[in-house]
RODO-2510 file (C-alpha; in nm, 4 decimals, decimal comma):
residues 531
     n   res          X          Y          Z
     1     x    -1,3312    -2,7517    -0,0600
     2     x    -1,5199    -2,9683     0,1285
     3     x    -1,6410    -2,8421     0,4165
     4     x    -1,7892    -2,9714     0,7210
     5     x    -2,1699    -2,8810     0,8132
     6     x    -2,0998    -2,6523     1,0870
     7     x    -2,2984    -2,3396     1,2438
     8     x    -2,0722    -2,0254     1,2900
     9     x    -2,1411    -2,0754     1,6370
    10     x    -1,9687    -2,3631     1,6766
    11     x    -1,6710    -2,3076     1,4775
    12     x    -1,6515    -1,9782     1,6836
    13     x    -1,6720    -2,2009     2,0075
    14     x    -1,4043    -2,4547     1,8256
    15     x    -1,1543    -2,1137     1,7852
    16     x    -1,2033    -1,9540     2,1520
    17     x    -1,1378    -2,3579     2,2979
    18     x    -0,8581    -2,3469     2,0692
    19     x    -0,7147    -2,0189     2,1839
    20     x    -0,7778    -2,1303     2,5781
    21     x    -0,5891    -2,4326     2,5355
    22     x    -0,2977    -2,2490     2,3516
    23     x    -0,2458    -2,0097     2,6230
    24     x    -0,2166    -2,3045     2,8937
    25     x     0,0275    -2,4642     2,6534
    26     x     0,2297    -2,1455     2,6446
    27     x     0,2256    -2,0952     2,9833
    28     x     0,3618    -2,4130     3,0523
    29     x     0,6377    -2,3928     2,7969
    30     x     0,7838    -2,0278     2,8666
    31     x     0,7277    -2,0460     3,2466
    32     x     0,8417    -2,3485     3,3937
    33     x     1,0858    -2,2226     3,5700
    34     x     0,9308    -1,9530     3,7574
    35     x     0,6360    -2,1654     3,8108
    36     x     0,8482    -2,4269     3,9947
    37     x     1,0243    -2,1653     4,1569
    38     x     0,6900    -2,0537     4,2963
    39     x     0,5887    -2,4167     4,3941
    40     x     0,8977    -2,4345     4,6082
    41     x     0,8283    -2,1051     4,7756
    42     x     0,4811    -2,2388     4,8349
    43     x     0,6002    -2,5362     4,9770
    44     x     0,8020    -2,3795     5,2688
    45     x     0,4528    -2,1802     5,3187
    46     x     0,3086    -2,5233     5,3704
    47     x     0,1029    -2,5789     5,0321
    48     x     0,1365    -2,8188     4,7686
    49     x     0,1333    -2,7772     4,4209
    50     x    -0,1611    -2,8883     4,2379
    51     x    -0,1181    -3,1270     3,8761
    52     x    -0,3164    -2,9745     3,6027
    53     x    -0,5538    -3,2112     3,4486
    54     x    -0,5072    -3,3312     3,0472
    55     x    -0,7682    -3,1656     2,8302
    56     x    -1,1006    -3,3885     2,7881
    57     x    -1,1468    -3,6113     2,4792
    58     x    -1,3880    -3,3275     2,3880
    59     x    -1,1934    -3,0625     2,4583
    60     x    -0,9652    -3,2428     2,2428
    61     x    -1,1615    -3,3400     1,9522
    62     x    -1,2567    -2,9708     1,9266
    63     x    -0,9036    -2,8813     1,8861
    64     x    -0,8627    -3,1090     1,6054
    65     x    -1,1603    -3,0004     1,4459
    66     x    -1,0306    -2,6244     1,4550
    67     x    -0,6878    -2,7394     1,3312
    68     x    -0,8384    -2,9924     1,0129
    69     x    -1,0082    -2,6645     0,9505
    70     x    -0,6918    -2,4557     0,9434
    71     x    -0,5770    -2,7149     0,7129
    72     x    -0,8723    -2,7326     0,4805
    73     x    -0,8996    -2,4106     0,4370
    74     x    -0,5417    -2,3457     0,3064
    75     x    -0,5212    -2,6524     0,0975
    76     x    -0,8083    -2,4957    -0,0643
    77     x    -0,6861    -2,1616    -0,1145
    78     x    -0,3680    -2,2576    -0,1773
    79     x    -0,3108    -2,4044    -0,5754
    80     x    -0,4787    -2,0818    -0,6625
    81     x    -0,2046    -1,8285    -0,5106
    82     x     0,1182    -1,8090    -0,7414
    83     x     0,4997    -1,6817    -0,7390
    84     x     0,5854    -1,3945    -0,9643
    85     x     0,9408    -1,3421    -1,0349
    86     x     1,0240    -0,9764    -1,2267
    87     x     1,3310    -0,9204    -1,3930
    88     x     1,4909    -0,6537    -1,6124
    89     x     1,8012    -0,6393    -1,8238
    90     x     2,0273    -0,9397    -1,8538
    91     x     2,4367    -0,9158    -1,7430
    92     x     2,7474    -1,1734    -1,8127
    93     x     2,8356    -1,3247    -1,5094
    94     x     3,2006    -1,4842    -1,4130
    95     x     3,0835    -1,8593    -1,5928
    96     x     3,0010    -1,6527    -1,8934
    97     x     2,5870    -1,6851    -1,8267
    98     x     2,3846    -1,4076    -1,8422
    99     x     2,2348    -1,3100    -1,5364
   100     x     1,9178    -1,0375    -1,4492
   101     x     2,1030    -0,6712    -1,3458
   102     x     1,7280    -0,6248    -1,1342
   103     x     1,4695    -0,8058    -1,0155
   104     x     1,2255    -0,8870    -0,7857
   105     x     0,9897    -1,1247    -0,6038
   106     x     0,6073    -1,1103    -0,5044
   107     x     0,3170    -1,2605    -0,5072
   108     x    -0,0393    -1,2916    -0,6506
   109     x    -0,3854    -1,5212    -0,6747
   110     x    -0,5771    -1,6626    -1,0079
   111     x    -0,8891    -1,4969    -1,0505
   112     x    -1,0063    -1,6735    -1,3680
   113     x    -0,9488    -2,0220    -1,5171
   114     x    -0,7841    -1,8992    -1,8738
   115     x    -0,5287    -1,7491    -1,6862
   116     x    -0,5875    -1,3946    -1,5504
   117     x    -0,3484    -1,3207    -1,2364
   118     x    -0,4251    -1,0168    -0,9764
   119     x    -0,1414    -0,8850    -0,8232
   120     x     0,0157    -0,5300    -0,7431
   121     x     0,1433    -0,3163    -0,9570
   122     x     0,4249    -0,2259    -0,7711
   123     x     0,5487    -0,6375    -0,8088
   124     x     0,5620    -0,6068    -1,1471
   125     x     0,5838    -0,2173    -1,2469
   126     x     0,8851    -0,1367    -1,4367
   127     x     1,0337    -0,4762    -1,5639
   128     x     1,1036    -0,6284    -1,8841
   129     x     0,9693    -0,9852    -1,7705
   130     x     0,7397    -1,1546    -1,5623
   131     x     0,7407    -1,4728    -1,4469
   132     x     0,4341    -1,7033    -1,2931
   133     x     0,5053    -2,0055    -1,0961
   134     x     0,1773    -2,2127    -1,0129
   135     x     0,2350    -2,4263    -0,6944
   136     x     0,2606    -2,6919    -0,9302
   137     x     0,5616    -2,5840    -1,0752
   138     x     0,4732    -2,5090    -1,3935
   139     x     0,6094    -2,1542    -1,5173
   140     x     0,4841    -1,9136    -1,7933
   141     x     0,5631    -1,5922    -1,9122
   142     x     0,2704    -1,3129    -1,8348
   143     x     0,1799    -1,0389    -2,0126
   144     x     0,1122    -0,7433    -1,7815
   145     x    -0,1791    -0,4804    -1,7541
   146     x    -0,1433    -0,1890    -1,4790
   147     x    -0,3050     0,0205    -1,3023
   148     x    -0,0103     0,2544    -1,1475
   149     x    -0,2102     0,4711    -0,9405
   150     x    -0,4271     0,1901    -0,7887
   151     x    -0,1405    -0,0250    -0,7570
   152     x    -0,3764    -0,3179    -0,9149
   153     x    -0,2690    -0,5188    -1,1709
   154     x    -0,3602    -0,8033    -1,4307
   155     x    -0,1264    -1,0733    -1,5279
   156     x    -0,1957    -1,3010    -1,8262
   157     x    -0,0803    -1,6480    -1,8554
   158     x    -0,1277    -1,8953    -2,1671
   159     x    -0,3209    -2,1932    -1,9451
   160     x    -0,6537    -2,3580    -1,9409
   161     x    -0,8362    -2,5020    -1,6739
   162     x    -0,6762    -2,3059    -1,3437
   163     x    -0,8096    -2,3279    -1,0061
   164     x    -0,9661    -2,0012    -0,9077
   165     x    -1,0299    -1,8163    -0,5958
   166     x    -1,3385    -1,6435    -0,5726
   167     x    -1,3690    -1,2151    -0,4016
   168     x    -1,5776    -1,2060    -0,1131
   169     x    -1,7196    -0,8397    -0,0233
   170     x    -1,4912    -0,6145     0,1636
   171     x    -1,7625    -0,4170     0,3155
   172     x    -1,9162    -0,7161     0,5486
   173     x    -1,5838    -0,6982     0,7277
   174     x    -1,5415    -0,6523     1,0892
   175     x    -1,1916    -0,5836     1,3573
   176     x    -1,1981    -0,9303     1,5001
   177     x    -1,2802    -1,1491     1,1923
   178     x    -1,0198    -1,4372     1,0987
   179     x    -0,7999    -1,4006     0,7976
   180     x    -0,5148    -1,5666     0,6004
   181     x    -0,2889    -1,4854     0,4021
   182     x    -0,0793    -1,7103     0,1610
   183     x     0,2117    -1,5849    -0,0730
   184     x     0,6419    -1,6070    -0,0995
   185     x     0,7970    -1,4058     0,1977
   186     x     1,1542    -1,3842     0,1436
   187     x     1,0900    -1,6168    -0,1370
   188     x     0,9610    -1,8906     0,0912
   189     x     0,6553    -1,9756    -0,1908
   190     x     0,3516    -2,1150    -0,0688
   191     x     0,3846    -1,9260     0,2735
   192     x     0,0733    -1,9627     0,4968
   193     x    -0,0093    -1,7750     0,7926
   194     x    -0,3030    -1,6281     1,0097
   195     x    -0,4308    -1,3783     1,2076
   196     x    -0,6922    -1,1307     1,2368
   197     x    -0,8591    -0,8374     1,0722
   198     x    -0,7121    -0,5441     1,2972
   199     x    -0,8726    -0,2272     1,1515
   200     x    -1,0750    -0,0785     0,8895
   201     x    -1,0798     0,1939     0,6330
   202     x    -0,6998     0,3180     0,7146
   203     x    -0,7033     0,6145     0,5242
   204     x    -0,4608     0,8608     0,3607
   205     x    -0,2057     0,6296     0,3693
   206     x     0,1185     0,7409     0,1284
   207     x     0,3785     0,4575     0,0875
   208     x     0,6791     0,5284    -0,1420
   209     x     0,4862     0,7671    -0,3500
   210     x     0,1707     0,5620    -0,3607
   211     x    -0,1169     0,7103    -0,2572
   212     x    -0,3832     0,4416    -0,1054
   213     x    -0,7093     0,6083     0,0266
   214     x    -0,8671     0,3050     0,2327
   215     x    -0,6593     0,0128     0,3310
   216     x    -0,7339    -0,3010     0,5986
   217     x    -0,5325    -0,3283     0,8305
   218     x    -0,4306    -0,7053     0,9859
   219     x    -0,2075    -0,8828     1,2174
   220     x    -0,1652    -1,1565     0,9655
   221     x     0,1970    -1,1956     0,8949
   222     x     0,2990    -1,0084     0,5677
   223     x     0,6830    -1,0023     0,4685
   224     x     0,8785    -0,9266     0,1790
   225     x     0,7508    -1,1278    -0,0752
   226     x     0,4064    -1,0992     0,0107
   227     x     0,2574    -0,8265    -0,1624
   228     x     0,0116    -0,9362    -0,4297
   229     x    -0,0872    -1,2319    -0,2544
   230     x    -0,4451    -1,2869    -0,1098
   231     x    -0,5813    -1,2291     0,2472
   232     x    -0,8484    -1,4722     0,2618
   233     x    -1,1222    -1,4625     0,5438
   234     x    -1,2844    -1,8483     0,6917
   235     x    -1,4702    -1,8950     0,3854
   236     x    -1,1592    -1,8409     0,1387
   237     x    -1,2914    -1,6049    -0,0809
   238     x    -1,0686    -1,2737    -0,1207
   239     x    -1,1197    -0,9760     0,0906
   240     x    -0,7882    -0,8053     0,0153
   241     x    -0,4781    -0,7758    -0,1492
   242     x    -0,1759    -0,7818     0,0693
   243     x    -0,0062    -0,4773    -0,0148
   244     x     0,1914    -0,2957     0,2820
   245     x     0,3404    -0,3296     0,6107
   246     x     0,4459    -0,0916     0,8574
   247     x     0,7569    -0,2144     1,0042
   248     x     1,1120    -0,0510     1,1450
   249     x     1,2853    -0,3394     1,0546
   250     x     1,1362    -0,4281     0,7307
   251     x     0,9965    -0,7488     0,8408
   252     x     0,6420    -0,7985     1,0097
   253     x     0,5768    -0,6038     1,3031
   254     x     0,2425    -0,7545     1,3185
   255     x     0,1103    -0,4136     1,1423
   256     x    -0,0033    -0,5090     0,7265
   257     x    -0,2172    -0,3635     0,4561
   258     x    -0,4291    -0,5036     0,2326
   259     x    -0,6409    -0,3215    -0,0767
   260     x    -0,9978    -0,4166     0,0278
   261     x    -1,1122    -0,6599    -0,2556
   262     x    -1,4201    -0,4407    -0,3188
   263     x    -1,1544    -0,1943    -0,4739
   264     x    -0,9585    -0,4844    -0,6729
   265     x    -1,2233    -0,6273    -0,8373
   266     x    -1,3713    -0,2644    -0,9386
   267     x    -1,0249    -0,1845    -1,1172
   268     x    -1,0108    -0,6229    -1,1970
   269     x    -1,2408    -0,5842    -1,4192
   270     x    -1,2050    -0,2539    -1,5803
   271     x    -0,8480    -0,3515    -1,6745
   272     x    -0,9721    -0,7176    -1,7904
   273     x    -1,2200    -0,5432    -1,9954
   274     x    -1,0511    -0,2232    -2,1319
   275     x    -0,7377    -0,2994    -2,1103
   276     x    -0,6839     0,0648    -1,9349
   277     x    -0,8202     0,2502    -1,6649
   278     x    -0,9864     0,6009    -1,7498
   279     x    -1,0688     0,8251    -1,4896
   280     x    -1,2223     1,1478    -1,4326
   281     x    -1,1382     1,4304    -1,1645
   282     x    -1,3892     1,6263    -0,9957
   283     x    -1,1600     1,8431    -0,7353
   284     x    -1,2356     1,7557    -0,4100
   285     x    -1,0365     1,5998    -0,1203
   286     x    -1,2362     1,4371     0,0330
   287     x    -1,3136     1,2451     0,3762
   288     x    -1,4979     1,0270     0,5621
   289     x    -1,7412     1,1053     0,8394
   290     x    -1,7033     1,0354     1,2430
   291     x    -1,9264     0,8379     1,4276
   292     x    -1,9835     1,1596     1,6231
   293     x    -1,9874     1,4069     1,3251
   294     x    -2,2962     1,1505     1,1729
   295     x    -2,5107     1,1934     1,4781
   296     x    -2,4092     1,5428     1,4950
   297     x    -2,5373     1,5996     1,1172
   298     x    -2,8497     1,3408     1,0990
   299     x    -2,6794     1,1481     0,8251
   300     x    -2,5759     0,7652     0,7942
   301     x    -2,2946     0,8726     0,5527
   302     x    -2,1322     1,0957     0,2709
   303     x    -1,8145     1,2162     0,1686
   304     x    -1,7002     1,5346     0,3819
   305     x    -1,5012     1,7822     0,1572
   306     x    -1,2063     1,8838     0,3506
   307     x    -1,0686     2,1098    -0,0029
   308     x    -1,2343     2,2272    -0,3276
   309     x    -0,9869     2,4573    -0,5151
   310     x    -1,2276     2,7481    -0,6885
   311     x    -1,0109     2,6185    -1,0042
   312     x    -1,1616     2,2578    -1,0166
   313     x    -1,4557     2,1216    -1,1334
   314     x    -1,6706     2,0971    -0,8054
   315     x    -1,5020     2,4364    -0,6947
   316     x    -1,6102     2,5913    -1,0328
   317     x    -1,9699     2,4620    -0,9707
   318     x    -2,0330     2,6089    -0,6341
   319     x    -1,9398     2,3055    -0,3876
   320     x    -1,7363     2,4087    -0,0951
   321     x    -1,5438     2,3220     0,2016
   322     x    -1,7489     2,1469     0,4813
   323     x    -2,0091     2,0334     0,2145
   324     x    -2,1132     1,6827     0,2564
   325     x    -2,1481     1,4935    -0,0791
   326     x    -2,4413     1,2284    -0,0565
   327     x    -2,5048     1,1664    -0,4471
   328     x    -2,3146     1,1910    -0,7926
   329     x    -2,5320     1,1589    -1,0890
   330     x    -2,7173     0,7869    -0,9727
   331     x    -2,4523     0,6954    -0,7427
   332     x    -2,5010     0,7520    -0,3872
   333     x    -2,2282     0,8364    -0,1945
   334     x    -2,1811     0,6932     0,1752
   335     x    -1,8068     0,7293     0,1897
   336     x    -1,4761     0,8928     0,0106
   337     x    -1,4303     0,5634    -0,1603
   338     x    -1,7725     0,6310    -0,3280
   339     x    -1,6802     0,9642    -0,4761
   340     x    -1,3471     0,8091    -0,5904
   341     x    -1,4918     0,5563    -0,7761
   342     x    -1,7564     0,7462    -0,9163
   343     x    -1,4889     0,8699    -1,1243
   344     x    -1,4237     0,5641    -1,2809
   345     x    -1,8262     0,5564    -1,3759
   346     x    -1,8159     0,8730    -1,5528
   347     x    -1,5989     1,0057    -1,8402
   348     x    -1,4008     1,2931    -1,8476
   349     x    -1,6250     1,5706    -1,9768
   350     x    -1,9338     1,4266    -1,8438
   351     x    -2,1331     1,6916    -1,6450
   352     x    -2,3146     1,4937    -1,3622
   353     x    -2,5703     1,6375    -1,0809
   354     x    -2,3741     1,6318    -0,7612
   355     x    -2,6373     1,6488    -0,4585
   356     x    -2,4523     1,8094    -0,1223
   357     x    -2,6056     1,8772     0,2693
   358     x    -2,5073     2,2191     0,3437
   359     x    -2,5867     2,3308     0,6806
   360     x    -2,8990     2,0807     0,6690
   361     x    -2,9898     2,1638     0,3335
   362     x    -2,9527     1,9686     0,0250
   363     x    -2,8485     2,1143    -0,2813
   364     x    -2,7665     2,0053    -0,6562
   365     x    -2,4736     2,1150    -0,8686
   366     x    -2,3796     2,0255    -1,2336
   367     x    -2,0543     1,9486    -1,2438
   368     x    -1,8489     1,9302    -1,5650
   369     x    -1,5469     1,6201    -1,4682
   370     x    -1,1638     1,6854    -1,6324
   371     x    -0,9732     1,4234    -1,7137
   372     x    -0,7587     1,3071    -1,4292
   373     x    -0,4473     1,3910    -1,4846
   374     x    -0,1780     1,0856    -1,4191
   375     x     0,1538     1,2052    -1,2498
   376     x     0,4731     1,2113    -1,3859
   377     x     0,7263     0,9168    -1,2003
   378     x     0,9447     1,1691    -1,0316
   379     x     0,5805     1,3056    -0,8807
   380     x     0,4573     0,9881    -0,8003
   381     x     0,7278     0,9354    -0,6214
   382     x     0,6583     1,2025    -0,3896
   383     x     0,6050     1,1621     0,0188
   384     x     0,2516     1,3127     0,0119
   385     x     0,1298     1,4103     0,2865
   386     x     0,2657     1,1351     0,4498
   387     x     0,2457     1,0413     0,8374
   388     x     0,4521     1,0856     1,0471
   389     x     0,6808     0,7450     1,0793
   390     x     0,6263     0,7430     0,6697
   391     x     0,9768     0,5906     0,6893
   392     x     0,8885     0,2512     0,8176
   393     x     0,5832     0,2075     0,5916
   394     x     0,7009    -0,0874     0,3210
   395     x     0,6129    -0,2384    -0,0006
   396     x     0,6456    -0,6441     0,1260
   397     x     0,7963    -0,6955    -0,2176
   398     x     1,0945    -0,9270    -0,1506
   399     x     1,4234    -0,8911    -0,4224
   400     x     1,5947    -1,2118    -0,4774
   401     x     1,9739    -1,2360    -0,7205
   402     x     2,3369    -1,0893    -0,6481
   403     x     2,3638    -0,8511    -0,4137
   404     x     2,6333    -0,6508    -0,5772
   405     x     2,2943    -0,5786    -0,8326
   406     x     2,0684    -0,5228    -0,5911
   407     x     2,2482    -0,3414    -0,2900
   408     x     2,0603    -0,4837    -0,0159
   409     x     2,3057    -0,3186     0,2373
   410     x     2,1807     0,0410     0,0777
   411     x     1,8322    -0,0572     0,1054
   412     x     1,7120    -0,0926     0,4603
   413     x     1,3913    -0,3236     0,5438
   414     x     1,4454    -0,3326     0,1064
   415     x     1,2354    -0,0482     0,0301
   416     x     1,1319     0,0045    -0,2686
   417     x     1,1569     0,3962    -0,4572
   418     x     0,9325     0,4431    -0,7483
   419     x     0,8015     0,1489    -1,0124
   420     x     1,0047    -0,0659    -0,8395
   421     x     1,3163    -0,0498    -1,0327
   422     x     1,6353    -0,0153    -0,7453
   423     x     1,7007     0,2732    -0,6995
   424     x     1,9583     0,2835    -0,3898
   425     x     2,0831     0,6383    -0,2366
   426     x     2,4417     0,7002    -0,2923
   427     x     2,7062     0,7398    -0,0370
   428     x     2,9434     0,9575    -0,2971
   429     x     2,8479     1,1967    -0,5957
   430     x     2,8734     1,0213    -0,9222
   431     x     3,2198     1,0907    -1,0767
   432     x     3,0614     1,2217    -1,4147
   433     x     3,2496     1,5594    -1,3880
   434     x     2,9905     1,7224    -1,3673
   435     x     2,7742     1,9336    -1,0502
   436     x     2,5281     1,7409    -0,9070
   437     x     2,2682     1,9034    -0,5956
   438     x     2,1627     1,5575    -0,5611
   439     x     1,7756     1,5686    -0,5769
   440     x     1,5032     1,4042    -0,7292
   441     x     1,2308     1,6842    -0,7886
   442     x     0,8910     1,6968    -0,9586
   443     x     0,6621     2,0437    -1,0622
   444     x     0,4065     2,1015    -0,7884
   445     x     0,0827     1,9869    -0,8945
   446     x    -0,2744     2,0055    -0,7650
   447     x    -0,2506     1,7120    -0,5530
   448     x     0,1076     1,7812    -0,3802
   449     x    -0,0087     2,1403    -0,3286
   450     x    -0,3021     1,9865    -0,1218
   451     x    -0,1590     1,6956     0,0327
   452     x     0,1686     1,9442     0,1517
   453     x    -0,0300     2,2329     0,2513
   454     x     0,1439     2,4606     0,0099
   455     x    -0,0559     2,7919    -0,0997
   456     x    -0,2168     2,8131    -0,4290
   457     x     0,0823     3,1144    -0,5174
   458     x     0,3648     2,8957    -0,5007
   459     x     0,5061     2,7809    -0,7477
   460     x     0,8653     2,5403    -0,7488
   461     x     1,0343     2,2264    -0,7971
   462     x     0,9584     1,9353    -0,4726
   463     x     1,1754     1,7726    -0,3782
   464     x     1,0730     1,3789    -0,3692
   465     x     1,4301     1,2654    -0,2629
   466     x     1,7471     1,3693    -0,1625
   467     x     2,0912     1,1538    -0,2252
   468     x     2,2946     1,0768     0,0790
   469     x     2,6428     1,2037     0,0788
   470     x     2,4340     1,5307    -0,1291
   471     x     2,5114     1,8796    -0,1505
   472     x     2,1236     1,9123    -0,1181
   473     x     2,1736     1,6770     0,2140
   474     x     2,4262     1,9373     0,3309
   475     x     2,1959     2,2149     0,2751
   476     x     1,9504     2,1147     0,4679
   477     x     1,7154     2,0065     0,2287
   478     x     1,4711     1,7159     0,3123
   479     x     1,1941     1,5781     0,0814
   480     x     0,8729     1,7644     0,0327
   481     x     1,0520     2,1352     0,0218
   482     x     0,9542     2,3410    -0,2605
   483     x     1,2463     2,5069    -0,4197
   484     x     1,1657     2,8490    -0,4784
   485     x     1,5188     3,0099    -0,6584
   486     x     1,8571     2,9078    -0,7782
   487     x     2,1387     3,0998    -0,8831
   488     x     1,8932     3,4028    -0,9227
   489     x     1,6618     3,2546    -1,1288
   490     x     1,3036     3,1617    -1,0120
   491     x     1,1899     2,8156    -1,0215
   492     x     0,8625     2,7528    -1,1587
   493     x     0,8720     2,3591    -1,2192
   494     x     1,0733     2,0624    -1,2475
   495     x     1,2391     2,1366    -1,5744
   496     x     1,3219     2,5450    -1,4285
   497     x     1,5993     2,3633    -1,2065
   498     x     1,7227     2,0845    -1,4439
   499     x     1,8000     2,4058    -1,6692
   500     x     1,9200     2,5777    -1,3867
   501     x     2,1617     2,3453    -1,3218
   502     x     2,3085     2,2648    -1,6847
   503     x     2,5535     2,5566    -1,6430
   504     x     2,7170     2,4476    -1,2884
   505     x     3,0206     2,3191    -1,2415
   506     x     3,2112     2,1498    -1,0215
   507     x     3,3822     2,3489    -0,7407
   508     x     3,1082     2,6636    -0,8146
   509     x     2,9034     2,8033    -0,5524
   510     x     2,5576     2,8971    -0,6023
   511     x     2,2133     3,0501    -0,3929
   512     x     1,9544     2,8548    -0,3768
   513     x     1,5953     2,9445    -0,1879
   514     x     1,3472     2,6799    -0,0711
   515     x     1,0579     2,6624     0,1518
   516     x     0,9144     2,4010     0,4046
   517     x     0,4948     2,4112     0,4340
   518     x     0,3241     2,2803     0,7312
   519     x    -0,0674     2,3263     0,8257
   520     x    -0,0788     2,6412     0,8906
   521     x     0,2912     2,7419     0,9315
   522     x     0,5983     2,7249     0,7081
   523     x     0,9673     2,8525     0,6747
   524     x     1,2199     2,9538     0,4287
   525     x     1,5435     2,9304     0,3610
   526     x     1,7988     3,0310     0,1605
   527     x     2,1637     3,0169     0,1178
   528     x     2,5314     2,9374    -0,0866
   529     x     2,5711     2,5725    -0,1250
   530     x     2,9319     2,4792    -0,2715
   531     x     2,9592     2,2169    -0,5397
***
């Protein structure tokens, strides 16, 4: 693009003239009436209402100049953002054609000339085909590479000679900045909008069984059909990858997430590379520090651990709770995202130094890394540890076909469960003939047991989701209990109830037990539920 020679000062002065002039426009618009109202009250009180003056030819000029760079800047960004259209299955419609049973829409940017694509995983996870659309309209099939538990992925066209946007460094961002994002809300390709940079390093975040540890947050409007797509600061290089909004309706409330670019390109080029992602697991949970708790401590940074199981690695070695990590093996570590990604740097098996503060001191463990172990669908599907509001937190993937195959009416603000395959909630039971609790459980793991508080000597089946209409709805059961017994019989893991259940029948009764965990408080329950 070419730009104009201009100092950030001015284009800063060219956006706060720009924002001035905007409001008096606004007010003028939305408040004429009451303004003239108010002139004729003034009147009577013997004053006159005063004209407001045009804006000055250089007020004006700088307004142009602000919006030629609006314009610039996406035309530039722009050919380098693309559609991606997912589909699965194929069905005969009334005219005899065969039509997609499920699908869905996102978006995504060109990172590399011979055709490598960045998008999320959850636009593409789960589907027989994928689709690219440049904004020239030409269309080729892509060959995927994921990342599930990232939600990064790597699309791969057959093309030559594509235009390119460039990642610009995630850490030099700051609440305030400018940003843009382009993409195909509600299938509207080529979407542009703007806004700001709201918030930084939103952590913990669980969305549909996604677990993101530091997201940006913006004011730049994301909808369905966004995710995948680029959010582009002044310059247009990438500094995240729309992922997320937080919305009741399930479009933009003016609250979205991007994965800072930083992040992308780490797992970019790992998959581009490898064609995998292999990880390690040390055992920590692990947070980052308070301006408060870094003056309280001396330090500029570290990772705080919150949780080190005696059964994992770091527990194993000697690291405990309130520990700050500063260093693994030559890495230093100024914030959770460090020790996350440190795992990526080191194979399983490995033993690395880990250097910790405790209580001023600094200390040195050898730590022996296990291979991280990936979660099964049903438990990535899981609610962990998710806010409160987790309901209203979206994937901005938008679906586009018939609506008999997609049951938009069953899917408010279009959520979407799992890899991304629709998965609506049923009103009835399914008329199999058979007894259904109507559940969708997973064996508790490591991570749930952390993220849900639940004690190291329980063992059970949680629940991820519960079927509307259910017997489990009935019971009282909500997602993130921990079955305990049914029928009589402990349950130990997933597969305990699935077994448990073979031998049930319609119109049976049986007892089940389950538990609810909270920080530092839980309940139980237990009681016949009729079938």
């Amino acid at each position: 693009m070419n730009r104009q020679s201009k100092s950030s000062k001015s284009v800063y002065a060219t956006l706060g003239v720009g924002f001035a002039l905007g409001a008096i426009c606004m007010v003028g618009l939305n408040s004429g009436a009451s303004i003239s109202k108010a002139f004729g009250e003034t009147r009577s009180q013997g004053f006159e209402p005063r004209t407001i003056s045009a804006p000055s030819s250089e007020s004006l000029a700088e307004v142009k100049n602000l919006d030629n760079f609006y314009t610039n800047l996406a035309s530039f960004v722009s050919p380098a953002v693309v559609d991606i259209q997912s589909t699965s299955g194929r069905q005969l419609s009334g005219d005899g054609s065969r039509m997609p049973v499920s699908g869905g829409e996102g978006s995504g940017f060109i990172l590399r000339p011979d055709g490598y694509i960045v998008t999320n995983d959850h636009v593409v996870a789960g589907f027989d085909n994928v689709k690219v659309i440049l904004k020239d309209g030409r269309e080729f099939q892509g060959k995927v590479t994921r990342a599930h538990e990232s939600d990064i992925a790597v699309i791969k066209i057959e093309a030559k000679d594509l235009p390119t946007l460039q990642f610009g460094d995630s850490e030099k961002l700051k609440p305030g900045q400018m940003a843009m994002a382009i993409g195909s809300p509600f299938a509207f390709q080529q979407s542009v909008t703007f806004g700001h940079i709201s918030a930084l390093g939103r952590d913990r975040t669980v969305i549909e069984g996604r677990f993101y540890p530091d997201m940006i947050q913006t004011d730049t409007a994301i909808n369905m059909g966004n995710s995948g797509g680029p959010l582009c600061n002044i310059e247009g290089q990438v500094v995240g990858l729309n992922t997320a909004i937080y919305s009741p309706s399930g479009a933009s409330a003016g609250i979205g997430f991007a994965i800072p670019s930083n992040q992308v390109r780490l797992i970019v080029d790992k998959l581009i590379e490898t064609g995998k992602i292999v990880k390690s697991q040390i055992g920590i949970r692990p947070a980052n520090l308070t301006e408060y708790k870094k003056k309280q401590m001396h330090v500029d940074g570290g990772a705080l651990v919150e949780d080190a199981p005696e059964g994992q690695p770091a527990g194993m070695a000697g690291i405990k709770k309130d520990d700050l990590v500063v260093r693994i093996g030559k890495s230093a570590v100024n914030s959770q995202m460090d020790l996350r990604n440190a795992m990526l740097q080191y194979a399983p098996g490995t033993t690395v130094d880990v250097e910790v503060i405790r209580n001023g001191e600094h200390k040195v463990f050898k730590v022996k890394l296990e291979q991280h172990k990936e979660l099964t669908e049903q438990e990535q599907r899981m609610p962990m540890g998710m806010p409160k509001g987790q309901q209203q937190f979206k994937f901005p993937r938008g679906f586009d076909g018939p609506e008999e195959f997609f049951n938009f009416k069953d899917m408010p603000g279009f959520s979407m469960p799992g890899q991304g395959k629709q998965q609506p909630k049923r009103s009835t039971p399914p008329s199999d003939g058979k007894a259904h609790l109507g559940v969708t459980v997973g064996s508790v793991t490591d991570d749930i047991r952390t993220q849900f508080s639940i004690p190291a000597n329980v063992k059970g089946a949680v629940v991820a989701e519960v079927t509307q209409g259910s017997v489990a709805e009935a019971a009282g059961i909500h997602p993130g209990d921990v079955i305990l017994s049914f029928a009589g019989k402990d349950i130990t893991s997933a597969q305990d109830l699935t077994e448990a259940m073979s031998g049930v029948k319609p119109g049976q009764s049986r007892r089940i037990k389950f538990s609810r965990f909270g920080e530092g408080s839980h309940s139980t329950v237990e009681r016949d539920v009729a079938f």
